[in-house]
C-alpha positions in Angstrom: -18.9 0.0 -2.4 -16.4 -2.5 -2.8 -14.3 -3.0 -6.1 -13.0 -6.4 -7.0 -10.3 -7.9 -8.6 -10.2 -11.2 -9.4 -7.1 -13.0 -10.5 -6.4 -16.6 -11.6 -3.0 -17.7 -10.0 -2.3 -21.2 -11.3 0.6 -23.1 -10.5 0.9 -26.4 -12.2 4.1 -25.7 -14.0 7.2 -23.3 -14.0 5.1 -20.7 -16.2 2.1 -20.9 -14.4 4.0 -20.7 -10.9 6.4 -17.7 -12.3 3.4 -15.5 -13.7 1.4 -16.5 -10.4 4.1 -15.2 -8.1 5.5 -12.1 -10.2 1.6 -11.1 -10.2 1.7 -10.9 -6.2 3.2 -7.6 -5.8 0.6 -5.6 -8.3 -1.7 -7.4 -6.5 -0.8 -5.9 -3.3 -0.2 -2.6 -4.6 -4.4 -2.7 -5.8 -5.4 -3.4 -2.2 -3.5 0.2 -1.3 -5.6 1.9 -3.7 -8.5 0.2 -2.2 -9.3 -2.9 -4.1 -10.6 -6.0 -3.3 -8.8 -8.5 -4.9 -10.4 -12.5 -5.3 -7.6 -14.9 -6.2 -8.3 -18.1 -7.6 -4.7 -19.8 -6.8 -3.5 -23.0 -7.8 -6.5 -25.8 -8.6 -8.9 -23.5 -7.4 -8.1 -21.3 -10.5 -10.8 -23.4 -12.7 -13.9 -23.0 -14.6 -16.5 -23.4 -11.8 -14.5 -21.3 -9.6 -14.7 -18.5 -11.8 -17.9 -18.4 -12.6 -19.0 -18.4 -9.2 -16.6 -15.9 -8.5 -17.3 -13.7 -11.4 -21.2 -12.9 -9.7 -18.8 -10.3 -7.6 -19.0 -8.3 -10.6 -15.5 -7.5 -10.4 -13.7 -4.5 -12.8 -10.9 -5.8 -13.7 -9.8 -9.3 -14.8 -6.5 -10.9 -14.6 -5.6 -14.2 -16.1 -2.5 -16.0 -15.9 -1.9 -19.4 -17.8 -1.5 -20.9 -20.7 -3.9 -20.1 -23.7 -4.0 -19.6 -27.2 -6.2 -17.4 -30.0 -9.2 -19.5 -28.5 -9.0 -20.2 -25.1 -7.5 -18.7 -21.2 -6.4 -21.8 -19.3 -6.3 -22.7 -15.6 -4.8 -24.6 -13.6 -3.5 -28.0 -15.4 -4.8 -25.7 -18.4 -8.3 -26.1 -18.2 -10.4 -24.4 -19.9 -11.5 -21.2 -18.4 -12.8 -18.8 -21.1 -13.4 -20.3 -23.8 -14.3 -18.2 -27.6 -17.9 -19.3 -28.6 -18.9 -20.6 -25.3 -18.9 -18.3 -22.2 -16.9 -15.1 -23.3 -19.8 -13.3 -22.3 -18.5 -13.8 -18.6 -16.4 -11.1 -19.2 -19.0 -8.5 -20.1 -18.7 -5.0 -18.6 -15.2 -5.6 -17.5 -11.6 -4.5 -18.0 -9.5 -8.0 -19.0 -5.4 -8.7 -18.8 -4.8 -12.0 -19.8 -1.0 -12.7 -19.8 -1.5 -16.2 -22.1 -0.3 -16.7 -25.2 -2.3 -15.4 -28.3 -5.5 -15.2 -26.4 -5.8 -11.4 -27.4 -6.3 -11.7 -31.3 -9.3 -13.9 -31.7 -10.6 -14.4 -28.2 -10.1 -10.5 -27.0 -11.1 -8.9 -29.6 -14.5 -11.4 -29.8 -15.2 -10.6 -26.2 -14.9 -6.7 -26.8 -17.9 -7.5 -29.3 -20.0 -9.4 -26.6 -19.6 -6.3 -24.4 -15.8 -6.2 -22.8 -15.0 -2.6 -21.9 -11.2 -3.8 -22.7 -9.1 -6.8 -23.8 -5.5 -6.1 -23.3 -2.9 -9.4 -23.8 -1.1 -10.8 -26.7 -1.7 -11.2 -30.2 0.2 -14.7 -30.5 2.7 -16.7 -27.9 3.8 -14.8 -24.9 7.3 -15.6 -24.1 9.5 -15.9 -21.2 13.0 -16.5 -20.6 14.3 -17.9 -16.8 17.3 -18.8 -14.6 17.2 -22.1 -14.0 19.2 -21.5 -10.5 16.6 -19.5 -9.2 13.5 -21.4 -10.8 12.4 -22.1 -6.7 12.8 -18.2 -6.4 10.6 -17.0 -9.2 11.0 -13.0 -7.8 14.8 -13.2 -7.8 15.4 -14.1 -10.6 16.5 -11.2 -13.2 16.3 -12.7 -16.2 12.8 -13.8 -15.9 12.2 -10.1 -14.5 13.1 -8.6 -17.8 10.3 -10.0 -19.5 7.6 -10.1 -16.8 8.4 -6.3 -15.2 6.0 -4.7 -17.9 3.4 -6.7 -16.8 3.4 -5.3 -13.5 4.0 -2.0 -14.9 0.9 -2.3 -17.0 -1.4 -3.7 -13.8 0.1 -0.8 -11.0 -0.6 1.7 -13.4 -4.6 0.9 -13.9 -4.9 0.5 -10.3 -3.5 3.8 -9.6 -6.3 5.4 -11.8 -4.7 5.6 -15.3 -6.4 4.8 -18.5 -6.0 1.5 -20.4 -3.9 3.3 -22.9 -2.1 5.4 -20.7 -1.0 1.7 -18.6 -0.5 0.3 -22.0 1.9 2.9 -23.0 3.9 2.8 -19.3 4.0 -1.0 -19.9 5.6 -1.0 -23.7 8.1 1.5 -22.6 9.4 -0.6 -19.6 9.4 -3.8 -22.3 11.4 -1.0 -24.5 13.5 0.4 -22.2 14.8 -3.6 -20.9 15.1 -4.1 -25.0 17.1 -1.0 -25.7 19.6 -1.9 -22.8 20.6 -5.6 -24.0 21.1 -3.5 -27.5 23.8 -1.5 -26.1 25.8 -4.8 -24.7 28.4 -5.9 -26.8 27.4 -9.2 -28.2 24.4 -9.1 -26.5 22.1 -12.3 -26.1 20.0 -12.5 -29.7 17.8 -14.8 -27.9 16.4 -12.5 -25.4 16.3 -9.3 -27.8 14.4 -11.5 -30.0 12.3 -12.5 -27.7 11.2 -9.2 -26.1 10.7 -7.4 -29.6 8.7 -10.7 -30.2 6.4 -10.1 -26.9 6.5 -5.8 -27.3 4.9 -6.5 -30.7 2.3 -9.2 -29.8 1.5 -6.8 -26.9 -1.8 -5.4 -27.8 -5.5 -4.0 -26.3 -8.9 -3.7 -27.7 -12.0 -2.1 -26.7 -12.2 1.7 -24.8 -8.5 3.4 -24.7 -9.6 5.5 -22.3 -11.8 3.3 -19.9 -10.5 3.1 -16.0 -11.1 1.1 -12.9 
């Protein structure tokens, strides 16, 4: 029996087209352990893509866009999932959403309507990038700093590992890139402030030990 995994890669804008390539490689990596992935890339990551795509009955969820404690965005930030409306969609499933703030109200609602997991942010997700390499979104290192725990957390669920277990491996690679602009003499306050910002927005509801 196959098992899907369906993705929303939007790419209107350099945080949509960052998220959508740095999510690439995970992706890959699920197909070795013998996923199926569905990727809704650029405008076809919409509303009535997804829900004709959802009726695969896919076991994991991945969202990249813009959001906030309401709503997961799509291409030009349409409306995808929205709190009140069609949340439901997302029933029986494991859910990453890498947008900001879409965890607090949103995931935690949609763990009520029947969400084995929510796992995103509490409030704005934030992203620091070389603007020299912004037509190279995988070779750029700063933007790798913040966006390496989210591939962390994704690999580690599709090798078999709990939601907790790929929460913990994520926080510790967002910790470990933390602790090592902290030993740098005069280190950049902007980026330490802005990974303890996203290590402590990080955040799950639902089943700590549900798997794929």
């Amino acid at each position: 029996m196959l098992k899907y995994i369906l993705v929303t890669l939007p790419e209107h804008d350099v945080p949509t087209v960052y998220l959508s390539a740095w999510c690439k490689k995970p992706i890959s990596v699920a197909e070795e352990h013998g996923f199926t992935p569905l990727l809704l890339e650029g405008d076809k990551a919409c509303l009535k893509n997804f829900e004709s795509y959802i009726k695969n009955n896919p076991v994991l969820v991945i969202f990249n866009g813009h959001g906030n404690s309401t709503t997961i965005t799509g291409h030009n930030s349409e409306p995808i999932i929205t709190l009140g409306k069609n949340e439901i969609l997302l029933k029986d499933r494991i859910v990453y959403s890498i947008s900001c703030a879409s965890a607090s109200e949103l995931g935690a609602a949609s763990v009520n309507k029947g969400t084995i997991g929510f796992i995103g942010y509490n409030d704005d997700f934030i992203f620091l990038h070389d603007a020299n390499t912004e037509t190279r979104p995988l070779q750029d290192a700063l933007a790798k700093v913040f966006l390496e725990h989210s591939n962390v957390f994704i690999i580690s669920l599709v090798k078999g590992n709990s939601i907790s277990e790929s929460y913990e491996h994520a926080k510790k690679q967002l910790q470990k890139h933390l602790s090592s602009y902290l030993t740098v003499e005069n280190y950049d306050q902007q980026i330490v402030r802005y990974l303890w910002w996203n290590l402590h927005n990080f955040a799950f509801y639902g089943n700590p030990e549900a798997k794929l």
